[in-house]
ZAMINU-44499 format. One line per field, with one value per residue (C-alpha): residue number from 1; x, y, z; residue in one letter. Coordinates in nm, 3 decimals. Example, Ala and Ser with C-alpha at 12.3 -4.5 7.8 and 13.67 -1.06 7.14 Angstrom:
BEGIN
baro: (1	2)
px: (1.230	1.367)
py: (-0.450	-0.106)
pz: (0.780	0.714)
torgu: (A	S)
***
This chain:
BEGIN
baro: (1	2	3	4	5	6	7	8	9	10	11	12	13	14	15	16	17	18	19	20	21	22	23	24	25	26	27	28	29	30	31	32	33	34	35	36	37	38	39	40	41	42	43	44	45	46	47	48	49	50	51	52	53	54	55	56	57	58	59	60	61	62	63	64	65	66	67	68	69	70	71	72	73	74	75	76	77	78	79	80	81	82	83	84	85	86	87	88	89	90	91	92	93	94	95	96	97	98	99	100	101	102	103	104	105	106	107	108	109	110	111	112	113	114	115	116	117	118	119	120	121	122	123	124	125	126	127	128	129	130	131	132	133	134	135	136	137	138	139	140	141	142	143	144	145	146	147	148	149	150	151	152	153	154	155	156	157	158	159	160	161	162	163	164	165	166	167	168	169	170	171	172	173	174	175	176	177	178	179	180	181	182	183	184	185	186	187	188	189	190	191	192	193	194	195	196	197	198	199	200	201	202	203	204	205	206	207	208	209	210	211	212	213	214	215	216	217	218	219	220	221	222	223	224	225	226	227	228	229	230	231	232	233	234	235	236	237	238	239	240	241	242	243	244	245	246	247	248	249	250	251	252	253	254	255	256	257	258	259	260	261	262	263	264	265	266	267	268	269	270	271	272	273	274	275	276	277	278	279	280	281	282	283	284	285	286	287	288	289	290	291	292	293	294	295	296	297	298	299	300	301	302	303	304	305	306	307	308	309	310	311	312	313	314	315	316	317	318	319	320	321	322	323	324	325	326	327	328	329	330	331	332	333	334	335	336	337	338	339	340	341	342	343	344	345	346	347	348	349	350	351	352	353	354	355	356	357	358	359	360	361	362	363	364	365	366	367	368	369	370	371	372	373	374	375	376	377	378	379	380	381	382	383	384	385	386	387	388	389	390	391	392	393	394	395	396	397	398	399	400	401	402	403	404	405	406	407	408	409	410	411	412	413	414	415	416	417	418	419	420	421	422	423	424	425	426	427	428	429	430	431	432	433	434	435	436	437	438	439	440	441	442	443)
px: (4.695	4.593	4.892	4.822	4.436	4.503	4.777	4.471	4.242	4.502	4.520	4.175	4.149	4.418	4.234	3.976	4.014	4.264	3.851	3.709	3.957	3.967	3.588	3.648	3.882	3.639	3.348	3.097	3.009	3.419	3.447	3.174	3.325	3.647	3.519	3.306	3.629	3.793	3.558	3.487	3.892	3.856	3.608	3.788	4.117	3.893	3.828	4.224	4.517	4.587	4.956	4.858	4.603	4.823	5.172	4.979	4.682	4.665	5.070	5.042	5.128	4.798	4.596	4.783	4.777	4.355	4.332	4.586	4.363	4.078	4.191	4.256	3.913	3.789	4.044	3.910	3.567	3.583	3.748	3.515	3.221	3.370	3.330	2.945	2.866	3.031	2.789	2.489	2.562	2.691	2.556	2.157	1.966	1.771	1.576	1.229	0.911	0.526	0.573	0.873	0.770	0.364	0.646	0.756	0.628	0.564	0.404	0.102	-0.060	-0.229	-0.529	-0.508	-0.712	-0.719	-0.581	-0.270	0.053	0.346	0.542	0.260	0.271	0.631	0.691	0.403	0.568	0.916	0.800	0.633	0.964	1.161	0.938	0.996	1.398	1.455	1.748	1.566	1.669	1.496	1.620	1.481	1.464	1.287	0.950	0.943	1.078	1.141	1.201	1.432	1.436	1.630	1.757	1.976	2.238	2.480	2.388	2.434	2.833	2.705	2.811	3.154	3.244	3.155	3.384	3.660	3.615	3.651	3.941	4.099	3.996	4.168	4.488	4.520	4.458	4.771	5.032	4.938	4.970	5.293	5.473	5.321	5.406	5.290	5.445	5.394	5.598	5.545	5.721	5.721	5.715	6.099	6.147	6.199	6.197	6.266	6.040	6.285	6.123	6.012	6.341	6.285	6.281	5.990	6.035	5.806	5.784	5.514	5.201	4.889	4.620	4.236	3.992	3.647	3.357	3.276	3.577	3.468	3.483	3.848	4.051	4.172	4.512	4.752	5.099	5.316	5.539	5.800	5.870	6.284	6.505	6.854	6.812	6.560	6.194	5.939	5.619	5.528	5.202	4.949	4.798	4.498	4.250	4.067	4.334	4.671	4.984	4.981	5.284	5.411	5.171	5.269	5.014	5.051	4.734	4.707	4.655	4.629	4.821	4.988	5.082	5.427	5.532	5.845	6.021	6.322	6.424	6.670	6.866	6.931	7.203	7.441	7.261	7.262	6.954	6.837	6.580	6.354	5.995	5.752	5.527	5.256	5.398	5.719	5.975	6.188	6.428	6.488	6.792	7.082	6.997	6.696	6.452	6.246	6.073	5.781	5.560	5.424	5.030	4.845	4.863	4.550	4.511	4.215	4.302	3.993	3.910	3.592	3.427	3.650	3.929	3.971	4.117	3.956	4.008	3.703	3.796	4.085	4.132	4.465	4.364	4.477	4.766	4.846	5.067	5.006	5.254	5.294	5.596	5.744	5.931	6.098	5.847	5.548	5.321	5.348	5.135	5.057	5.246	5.088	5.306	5.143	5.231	5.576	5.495	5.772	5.746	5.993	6.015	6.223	6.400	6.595	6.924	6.865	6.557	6.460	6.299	6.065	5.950	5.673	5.817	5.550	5.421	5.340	5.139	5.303	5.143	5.172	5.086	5.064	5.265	5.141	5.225	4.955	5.095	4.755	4.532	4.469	4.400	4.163	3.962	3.966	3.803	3.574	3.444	3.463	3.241	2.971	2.950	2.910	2.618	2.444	2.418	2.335	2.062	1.936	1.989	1.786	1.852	1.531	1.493	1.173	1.081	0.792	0.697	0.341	0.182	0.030	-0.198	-0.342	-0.354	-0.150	0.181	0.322	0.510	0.763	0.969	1.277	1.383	1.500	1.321	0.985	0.757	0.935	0.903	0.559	0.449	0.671	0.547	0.162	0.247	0.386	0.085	-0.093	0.086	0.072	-0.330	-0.363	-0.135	-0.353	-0.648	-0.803	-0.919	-0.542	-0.398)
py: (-10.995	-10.714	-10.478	-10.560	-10.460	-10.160	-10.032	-10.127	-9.876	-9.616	-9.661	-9.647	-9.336	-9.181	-9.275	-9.099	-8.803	-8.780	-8.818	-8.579	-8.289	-8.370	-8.375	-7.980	-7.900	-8.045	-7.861	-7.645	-7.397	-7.347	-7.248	-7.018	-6.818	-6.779	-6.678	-6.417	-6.316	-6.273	-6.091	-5.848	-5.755	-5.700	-5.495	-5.294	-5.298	-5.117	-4.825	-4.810	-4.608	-4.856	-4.874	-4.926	-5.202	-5.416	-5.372	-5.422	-5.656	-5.827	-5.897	-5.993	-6.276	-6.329	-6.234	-6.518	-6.778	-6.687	-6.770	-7.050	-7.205	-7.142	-7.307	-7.634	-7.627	-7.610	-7.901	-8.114	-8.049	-8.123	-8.449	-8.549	-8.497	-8.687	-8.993	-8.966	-8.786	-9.029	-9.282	-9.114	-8.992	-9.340	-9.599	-9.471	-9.695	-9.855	-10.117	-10.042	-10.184	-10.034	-9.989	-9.747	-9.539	-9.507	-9.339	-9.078	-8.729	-8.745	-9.017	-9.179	-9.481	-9.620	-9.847	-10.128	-10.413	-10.734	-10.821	-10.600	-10.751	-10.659	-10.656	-10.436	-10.209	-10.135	-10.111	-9.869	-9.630	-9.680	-9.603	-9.245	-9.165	-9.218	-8.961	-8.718	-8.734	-8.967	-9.226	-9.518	-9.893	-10.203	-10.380	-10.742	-10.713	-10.893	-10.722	-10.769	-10.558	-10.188	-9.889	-9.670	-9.314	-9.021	-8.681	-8.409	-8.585	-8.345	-8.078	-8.317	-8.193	-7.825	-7.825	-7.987	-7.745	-7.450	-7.557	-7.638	-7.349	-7.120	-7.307	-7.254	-6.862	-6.874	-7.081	-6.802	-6.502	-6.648	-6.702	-6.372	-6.197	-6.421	-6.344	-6.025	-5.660	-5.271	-4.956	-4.599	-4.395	-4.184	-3.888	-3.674	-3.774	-3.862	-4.030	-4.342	-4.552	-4.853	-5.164	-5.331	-5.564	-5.669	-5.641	-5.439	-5.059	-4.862	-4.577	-4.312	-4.256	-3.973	-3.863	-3.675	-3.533	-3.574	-3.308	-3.439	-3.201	-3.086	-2.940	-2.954	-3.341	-3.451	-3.562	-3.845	-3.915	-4.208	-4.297	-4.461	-4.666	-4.919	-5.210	-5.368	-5.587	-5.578	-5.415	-5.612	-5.531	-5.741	-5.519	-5.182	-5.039	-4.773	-4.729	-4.533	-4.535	-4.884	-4.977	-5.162	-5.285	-5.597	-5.851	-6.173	-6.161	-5.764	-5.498	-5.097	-4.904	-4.512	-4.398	-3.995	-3.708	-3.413	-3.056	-3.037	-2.658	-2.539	-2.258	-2.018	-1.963	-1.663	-1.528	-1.151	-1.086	-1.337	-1.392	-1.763	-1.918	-2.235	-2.463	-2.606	-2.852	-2.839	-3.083	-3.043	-3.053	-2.996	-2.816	-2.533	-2.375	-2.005	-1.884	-2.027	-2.168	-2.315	-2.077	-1.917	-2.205	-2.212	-2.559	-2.589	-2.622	-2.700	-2.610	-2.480	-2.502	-2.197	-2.021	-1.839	-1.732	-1.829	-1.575	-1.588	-1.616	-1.998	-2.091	-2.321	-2.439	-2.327	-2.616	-2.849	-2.541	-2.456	-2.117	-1.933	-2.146	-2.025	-2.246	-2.179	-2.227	-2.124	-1.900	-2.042	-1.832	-1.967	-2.229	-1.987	-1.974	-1.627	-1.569	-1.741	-1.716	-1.710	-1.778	-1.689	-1.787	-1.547	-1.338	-1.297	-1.338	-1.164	-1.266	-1.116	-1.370	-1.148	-1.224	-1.121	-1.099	-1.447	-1.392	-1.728	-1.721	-1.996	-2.006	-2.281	-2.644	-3.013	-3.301	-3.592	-3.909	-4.145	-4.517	-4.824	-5.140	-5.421	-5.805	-6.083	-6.390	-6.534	-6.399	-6.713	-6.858	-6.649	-6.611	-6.997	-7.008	-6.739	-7.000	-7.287	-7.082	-6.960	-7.313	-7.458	-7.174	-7.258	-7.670	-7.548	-7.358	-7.413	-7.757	-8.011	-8.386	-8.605	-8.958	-9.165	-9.540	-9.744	-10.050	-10.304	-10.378	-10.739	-10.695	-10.389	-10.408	-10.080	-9.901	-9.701	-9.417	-9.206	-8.938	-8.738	-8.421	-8.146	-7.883	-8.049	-7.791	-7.921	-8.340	-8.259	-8.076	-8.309	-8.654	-8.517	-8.472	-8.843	-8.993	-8.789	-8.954	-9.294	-9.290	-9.119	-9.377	-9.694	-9.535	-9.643	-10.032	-10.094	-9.833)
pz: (-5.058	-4.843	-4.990	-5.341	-5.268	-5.132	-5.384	-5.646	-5.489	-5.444	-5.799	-5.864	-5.674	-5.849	-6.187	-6.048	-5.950	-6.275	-6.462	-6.236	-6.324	-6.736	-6.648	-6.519	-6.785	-7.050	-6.896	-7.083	-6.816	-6.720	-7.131	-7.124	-6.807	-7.003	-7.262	-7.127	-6.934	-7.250	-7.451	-7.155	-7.127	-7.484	-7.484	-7.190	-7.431	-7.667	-7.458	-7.432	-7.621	-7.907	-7.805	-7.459	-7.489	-7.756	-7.498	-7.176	-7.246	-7.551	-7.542	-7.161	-7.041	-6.851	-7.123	-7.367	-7.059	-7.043	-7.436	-7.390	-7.105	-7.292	-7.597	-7.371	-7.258	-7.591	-7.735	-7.431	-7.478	-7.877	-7.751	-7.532	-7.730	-8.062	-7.923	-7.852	-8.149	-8.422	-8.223	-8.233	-8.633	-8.801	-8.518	-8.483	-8.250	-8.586	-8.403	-8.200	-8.054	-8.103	-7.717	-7.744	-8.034	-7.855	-7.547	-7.820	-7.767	-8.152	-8.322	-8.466	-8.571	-8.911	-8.862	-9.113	-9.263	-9.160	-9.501	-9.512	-9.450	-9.276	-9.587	-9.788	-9.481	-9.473	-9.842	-9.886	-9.574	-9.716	-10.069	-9.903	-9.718	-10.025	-10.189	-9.928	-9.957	-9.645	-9.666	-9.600	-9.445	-9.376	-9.045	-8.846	-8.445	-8.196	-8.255	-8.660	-8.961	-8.847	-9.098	-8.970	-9.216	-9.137	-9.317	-9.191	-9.025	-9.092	-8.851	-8.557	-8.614	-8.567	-8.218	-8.297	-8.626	-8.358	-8.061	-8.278	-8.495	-8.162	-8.076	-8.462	-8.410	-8.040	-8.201	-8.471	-8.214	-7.990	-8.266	-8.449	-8.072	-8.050	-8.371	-8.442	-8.326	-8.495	-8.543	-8.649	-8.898	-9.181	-9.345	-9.679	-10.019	-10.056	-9.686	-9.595	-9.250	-9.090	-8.943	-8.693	-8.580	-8.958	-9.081	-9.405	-9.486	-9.658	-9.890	-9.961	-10.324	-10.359	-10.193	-10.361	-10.190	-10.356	-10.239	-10.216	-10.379	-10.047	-9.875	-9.517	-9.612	-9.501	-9.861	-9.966	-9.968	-10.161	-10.068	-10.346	-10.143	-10.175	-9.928	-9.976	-9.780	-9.783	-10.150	-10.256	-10.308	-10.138	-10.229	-10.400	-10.389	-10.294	-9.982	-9.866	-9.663	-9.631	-9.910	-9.706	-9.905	-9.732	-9.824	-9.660	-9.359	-9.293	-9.362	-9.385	-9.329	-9.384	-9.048	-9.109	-9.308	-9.186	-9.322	-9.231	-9.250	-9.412	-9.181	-9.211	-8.898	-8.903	-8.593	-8.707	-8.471	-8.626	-8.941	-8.913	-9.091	-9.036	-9.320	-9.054	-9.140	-8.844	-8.785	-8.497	-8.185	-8.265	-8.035	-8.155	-7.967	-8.022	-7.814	-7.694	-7.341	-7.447	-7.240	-7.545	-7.736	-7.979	-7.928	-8.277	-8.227	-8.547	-8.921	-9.046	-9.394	-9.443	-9.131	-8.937	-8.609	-8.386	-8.140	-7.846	-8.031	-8.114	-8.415	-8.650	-9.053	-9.254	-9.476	-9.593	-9.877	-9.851	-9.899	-9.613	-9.451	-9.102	-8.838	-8.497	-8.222	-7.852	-7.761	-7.385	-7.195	-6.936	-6.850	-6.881	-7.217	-7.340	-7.622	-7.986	-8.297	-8.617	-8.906	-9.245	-9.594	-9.626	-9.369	-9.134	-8.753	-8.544	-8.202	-7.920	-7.731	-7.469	-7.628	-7.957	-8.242	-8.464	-8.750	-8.842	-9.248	-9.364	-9.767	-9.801	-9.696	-9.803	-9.720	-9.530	-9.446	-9.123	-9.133	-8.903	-8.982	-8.804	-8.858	-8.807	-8.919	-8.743	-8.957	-9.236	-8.949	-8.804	-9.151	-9.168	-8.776	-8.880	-9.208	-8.944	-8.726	-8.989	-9.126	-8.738	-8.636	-8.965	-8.914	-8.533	-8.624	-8.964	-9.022	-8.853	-8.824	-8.806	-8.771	-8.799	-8.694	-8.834	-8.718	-8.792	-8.478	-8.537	-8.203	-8.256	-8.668	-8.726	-8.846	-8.579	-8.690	-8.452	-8.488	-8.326	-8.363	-8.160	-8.413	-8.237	-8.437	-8.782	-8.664	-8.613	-8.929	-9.127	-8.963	-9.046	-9.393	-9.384	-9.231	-9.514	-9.808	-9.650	-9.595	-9.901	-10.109	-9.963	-9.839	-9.530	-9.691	-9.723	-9.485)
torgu: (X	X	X	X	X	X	X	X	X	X	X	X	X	X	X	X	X	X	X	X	X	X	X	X	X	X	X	X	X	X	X	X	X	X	X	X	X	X	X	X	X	X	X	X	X	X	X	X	X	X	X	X	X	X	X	X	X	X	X	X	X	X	X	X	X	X	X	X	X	X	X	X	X	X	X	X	X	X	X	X	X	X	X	X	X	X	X	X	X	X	X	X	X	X	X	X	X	X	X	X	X	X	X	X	X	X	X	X	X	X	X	X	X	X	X	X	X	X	X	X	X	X	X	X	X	X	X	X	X	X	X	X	X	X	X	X	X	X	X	X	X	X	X	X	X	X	X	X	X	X	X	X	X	X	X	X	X	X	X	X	X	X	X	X	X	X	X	X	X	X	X	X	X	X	X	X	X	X	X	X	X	X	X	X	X	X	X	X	X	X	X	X	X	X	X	X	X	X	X	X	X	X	X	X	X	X	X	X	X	X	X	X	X	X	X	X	X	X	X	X	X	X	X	X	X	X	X	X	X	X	X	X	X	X	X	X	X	X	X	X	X	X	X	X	X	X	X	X	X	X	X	X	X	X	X	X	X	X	X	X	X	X	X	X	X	X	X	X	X	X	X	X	X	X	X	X	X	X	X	X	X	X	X	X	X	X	X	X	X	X	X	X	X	X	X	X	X	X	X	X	X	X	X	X	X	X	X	X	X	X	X	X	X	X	X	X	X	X	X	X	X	X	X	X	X	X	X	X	X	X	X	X	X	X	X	X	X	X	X	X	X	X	X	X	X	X	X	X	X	X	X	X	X	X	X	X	X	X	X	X	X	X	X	X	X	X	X	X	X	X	X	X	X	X	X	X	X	X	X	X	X	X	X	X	X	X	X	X	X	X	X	X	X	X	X	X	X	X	X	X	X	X	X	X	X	X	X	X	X	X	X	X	X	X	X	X	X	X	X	X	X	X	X	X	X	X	X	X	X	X	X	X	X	X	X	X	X	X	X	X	X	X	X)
***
């Protein structure tokens, strides 16, 4: 007998301290602290190079284990809390004494005649709680007829809509982060590129620039592109700013535009020419053994020059296009370049003269392609959460008990409510009607 008892409270133990840890898991104050964790590395990934942040923190495997974690405190938690709350929404304590409800912080009492009756008592409170919307129910216990009257119910399942909405929001987060990557490309009107990782191509079919009235105020610019897969098109469409092509959970946003410059480079030795487009910071090597290079700086559409000799666009005018670069000699900066609308530039590189031409420009744009095959389910946790904060905080269940106290010849009414200011303006009202119904002969 002994072994048998002892393997029973080993087992007992085990039970135990198997409670105590779903009890830690399931905690409240363990969910907060990861969640303040994680919206304090976010807020650090913020400050962050976008490429940086998404590759080293929000792809991490620490940062997914800290949402996954998160997410089982929050599917415990929901758990443990279903249980208790079904109870206390579909199986109310309905029965009462005069003693219990004179113990509530809110309640009051009706002095009646000597004539009223139980029954005329009841049915003249029920009748006033009907009036004010309350679903009302008759029920028999051991101290008499109670009515039990309540409204609101609903927002008891604030709290539960909330947690699991978090968790839906936290579920959509780790599959987007999961199945999702982005990407930066771009190119002239006439390019095209490829999303590896998506699997499809994207051609650019044209791109127009729209000046804005003020033309210190950057344009706006719209891509005409065209999304295919292995020949066949899966989206076509516009983008612009705040305007994506978005198409089978991928989205491509207009990140910024560029003036890419078209050179003529010309070595006049040899004679060789060379069609060239520069974009800013661009590399191009001017001699042979790569020592003489000009690092393309910036195109400036309406060239100008600031005291001190800083260059600067008076506007996005392309009025006076100039592209700046920085002739390298050798490892050392040497001086600027300035190429101007067909002006040649000849620069000495040692070995022989280069003549660079600008014969004229265009506008190019560059985008980010991102996939978030999590985001329908982050928009649904978003709902879930709006609807959750709004039972929490603007709906308010009450429940009321009323019960005729034969010794002391009156109807006790209490209330509950954790909107205490609300229980008590609405339970003076109700004593109102009632007296006012009856009158003080009856009621």
């Amino acid at each position: 007998m002994t072994p048998e008892k002892t393997d029973l409270s080993a087992q007992e133990n085990k039970k135990s301290a198997l409670q105590q840890l779903l009890q830690f898991l399931s905690s409240m104050q363990l969910g907060l602290i990861l969640l303040i964790l994680l919206a304090v590395i976010s807020v650090f990934a913020t400050l962050q190079e976008n490429e940086t942040a998404i590759s080293n923190i929000y792809h991490s495997w620490w940062y997914l284990g800290m949402m996954a974690f998160t997410a089982l405190n929050l599917l415990l938690c929901t758990i443990r809390r279903f249980k208790p709350l079904t109870k206390l929404v579909f199986r109310p304590q309905k029965l009462t004494s005069p003693a219990s409800l004179r113990k509530l912080p809110h309640h009051c009492e009706l002095p009646l005649t000597q004539t009223t009756t139980e029954a005329a008592a009841l049915a003249q409170a029920e009748a006033v709680f009907q009036r004010q919307g309350l679903q009302v129910e008759v029920n028999t216990g051991p101290a008499g007829k109670v009515l039990f009257a309540e409204r609101g119910k609903i927002g008891y399942f604030g709290s539960l809509v909330t947690h699991f909405s978090l968790l839906v929001i936290l579920l959509g987060a780790m599959y987007g982060s999961l199945t999702g990557f982005e990407q930066r490309s771009g190119g002239l009107a006439g390019d095209h590129f490829h999303v590896a990782e998506g699997g499809f191509r994207v051609d650019i079919k044209d791109i127009r620039m729209e000046p804005e009235e003020d033309p210190t105020v950057r344009p706006r610019v719209f891509s005409e592109l065209e999304v295919t897969k292995d020949g066949r098109q899966l989206a076509a469409g516009t983008v612009a700013i705040n305007q994506p092509l978005r198409f089978s959970g991928n989205s491509i946003y207009h990140t910024t535009f560029r003036y890419v410059a078209d050179v003529l480079a010309k070595d006049l030795t040899s004679g060789r020419e060379q069609q060239l487009k520069l974009w800013d910071v661009d590399r191009l090597q001017l001699d042979r053994e790569g020592k003489v290079n000009l690092h393309v700086m910036q195109f400036f559409p309406n060239f100008s020059m600031r005291q001190g000799g800083v260059p600067y666009s008076k506007n996005y005018l392309p009025e006076n296009p100039v592209l700046v670069g920085l002739l390298i000699e050798n490892g050392i900066a040497v001086r600027n370049v300035f190429l101007r609308l067909n002006v040649p530039e000849v620069i000495n590189t040692g070995s022989g003269e280069v003549e660079l031409l600008m014969s004229g420009f265009e506008q190019a744009a560059v985008f980010t392609i991102t996939r978030n095959l999590g985001r329908p389910i982050l928009f649904s946790g978003a709902v879930l959460l709006i609807i959750g904060l709004y039972l929490c905080f603007f709906t308010f269940p009450r429940r009321y008990w009323a019960v005729f106290d034969q010794d002391g010849g009156s109807l006790i009414i209490g209330g509950r409510s954790r909107n205490r200011l609300l229980l008590a303006k609405e339970l003076e009202q109700l004593q109102k009607d009632i007296t006012s119904r009856g009158g003080e002969a009856d009621v």
